[in-house]
Wavefront OBJ file of the C-alpha trace (Angstrom):
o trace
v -53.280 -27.840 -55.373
v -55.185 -30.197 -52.996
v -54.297 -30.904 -49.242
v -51.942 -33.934 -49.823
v -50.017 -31.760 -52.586
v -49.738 -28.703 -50.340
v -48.502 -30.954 -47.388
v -46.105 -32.373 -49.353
v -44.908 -29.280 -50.764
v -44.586 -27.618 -46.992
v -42.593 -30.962 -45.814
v -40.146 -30.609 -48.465
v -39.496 -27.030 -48.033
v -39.206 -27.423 -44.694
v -36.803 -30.323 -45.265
v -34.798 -28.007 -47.786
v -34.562 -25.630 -45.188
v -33.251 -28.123 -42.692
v -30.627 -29.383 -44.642
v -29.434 -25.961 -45.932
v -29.381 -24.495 -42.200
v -27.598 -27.807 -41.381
v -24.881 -27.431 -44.347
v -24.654 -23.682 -43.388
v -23.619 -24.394 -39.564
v -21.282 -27.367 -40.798
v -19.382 -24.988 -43.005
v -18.971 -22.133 -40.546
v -18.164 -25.248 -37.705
v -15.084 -25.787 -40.452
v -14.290 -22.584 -41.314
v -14.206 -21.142 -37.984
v -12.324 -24.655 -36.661
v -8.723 -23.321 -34.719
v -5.793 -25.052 -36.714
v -2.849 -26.831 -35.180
v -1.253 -23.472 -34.978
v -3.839 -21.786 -33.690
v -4.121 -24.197 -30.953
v -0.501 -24.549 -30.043
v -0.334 -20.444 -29.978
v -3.227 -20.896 -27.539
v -1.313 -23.111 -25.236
v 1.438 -20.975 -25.336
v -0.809 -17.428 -24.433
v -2.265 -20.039 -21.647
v 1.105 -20.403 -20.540
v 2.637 -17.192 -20.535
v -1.260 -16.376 -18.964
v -0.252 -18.766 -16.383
v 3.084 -17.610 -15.735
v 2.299 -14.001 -15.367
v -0.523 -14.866 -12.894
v 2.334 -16.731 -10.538
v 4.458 -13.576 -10.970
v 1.553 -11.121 -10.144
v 1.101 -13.407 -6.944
v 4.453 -13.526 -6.081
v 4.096 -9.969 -6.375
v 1.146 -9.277 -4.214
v 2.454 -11.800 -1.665
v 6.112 -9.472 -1.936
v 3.854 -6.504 -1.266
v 2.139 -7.596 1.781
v 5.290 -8.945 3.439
v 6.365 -5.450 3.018
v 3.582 -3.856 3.903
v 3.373 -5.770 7.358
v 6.923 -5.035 8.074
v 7.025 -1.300 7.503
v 3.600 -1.453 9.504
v 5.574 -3.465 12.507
v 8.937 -0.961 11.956
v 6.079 2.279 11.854
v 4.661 1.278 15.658
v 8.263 0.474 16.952
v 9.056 3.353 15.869
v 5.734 5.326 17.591
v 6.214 3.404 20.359
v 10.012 4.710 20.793
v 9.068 7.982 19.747
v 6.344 8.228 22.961
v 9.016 6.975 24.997
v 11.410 9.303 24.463
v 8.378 11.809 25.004
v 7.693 11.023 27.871
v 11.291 10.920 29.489
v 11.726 14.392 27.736
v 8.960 15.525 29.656
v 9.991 14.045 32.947
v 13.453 15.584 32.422
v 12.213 18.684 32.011
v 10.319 18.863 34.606
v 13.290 17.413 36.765
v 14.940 20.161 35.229
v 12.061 22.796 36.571
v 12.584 21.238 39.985
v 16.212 21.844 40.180
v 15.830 25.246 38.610
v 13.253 25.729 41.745
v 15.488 24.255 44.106
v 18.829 26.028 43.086
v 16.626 29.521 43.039
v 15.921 28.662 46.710
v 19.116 28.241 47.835
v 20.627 30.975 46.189
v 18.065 33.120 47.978
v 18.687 31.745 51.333
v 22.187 33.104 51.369
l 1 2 3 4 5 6 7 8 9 10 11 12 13 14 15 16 17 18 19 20 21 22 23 24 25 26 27 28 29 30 31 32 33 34 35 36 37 38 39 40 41 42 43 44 45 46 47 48 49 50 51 52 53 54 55 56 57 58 59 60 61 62 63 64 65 66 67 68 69 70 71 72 73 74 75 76 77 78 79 80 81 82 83 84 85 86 87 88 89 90 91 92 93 94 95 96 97 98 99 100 101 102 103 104 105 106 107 108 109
């Protein structure tokens, strides 16, 4: 086998190769190719996909309103519980005071 021969030879096989690597990737591209089925069930999963994505952010959005008004009802309700506190303190010590002052009197007499 000369040069020319063996050239020849190496083109063809490579050739060969190419075209069998070339039919190989069209058959799979056909085989694996979705059908109108397939693709119509893929618009509907894209759909209900779609859908359930609104309803989880409808969701989240239902969540936070929540949140942020228990949050607001939780410091009214701080701030009303301090307040009663602190006049439950003052009465009591109005109440000392009296106690004090009625003591006083009564041992005056």
């Amino acid at each position: 086998m000369n040069r020319t021969e063996f050239i020849t030879a190496t083109a063809l096989i490579l050739f060969a190769a190419f075209l069998l690597g070339w039919i190989a990737s069209w058959l799979v591209h056909r085989l694996t190719r979705p059908t109108r089925a397939g693709m119509t069930e893929l618009d509907q999963m894209a759909q209900q996909l779609h859908e359930a994505e609104e309803a989880r952010d409808a969701a989240v959005a239902q969540l936070e309103e929540r949140e942020a008004d228990l949050a607001s009802r939780l410091a009214a309700s701080e701030t009303d519980l301090q307040a009663t506190l602190d006049a439950l303190r003052e009465s009591r010590t109005e109440v000392e005071e009296l106690r004090t002052y009625i003591e006083r009197k009564l041992t005056r007499r």
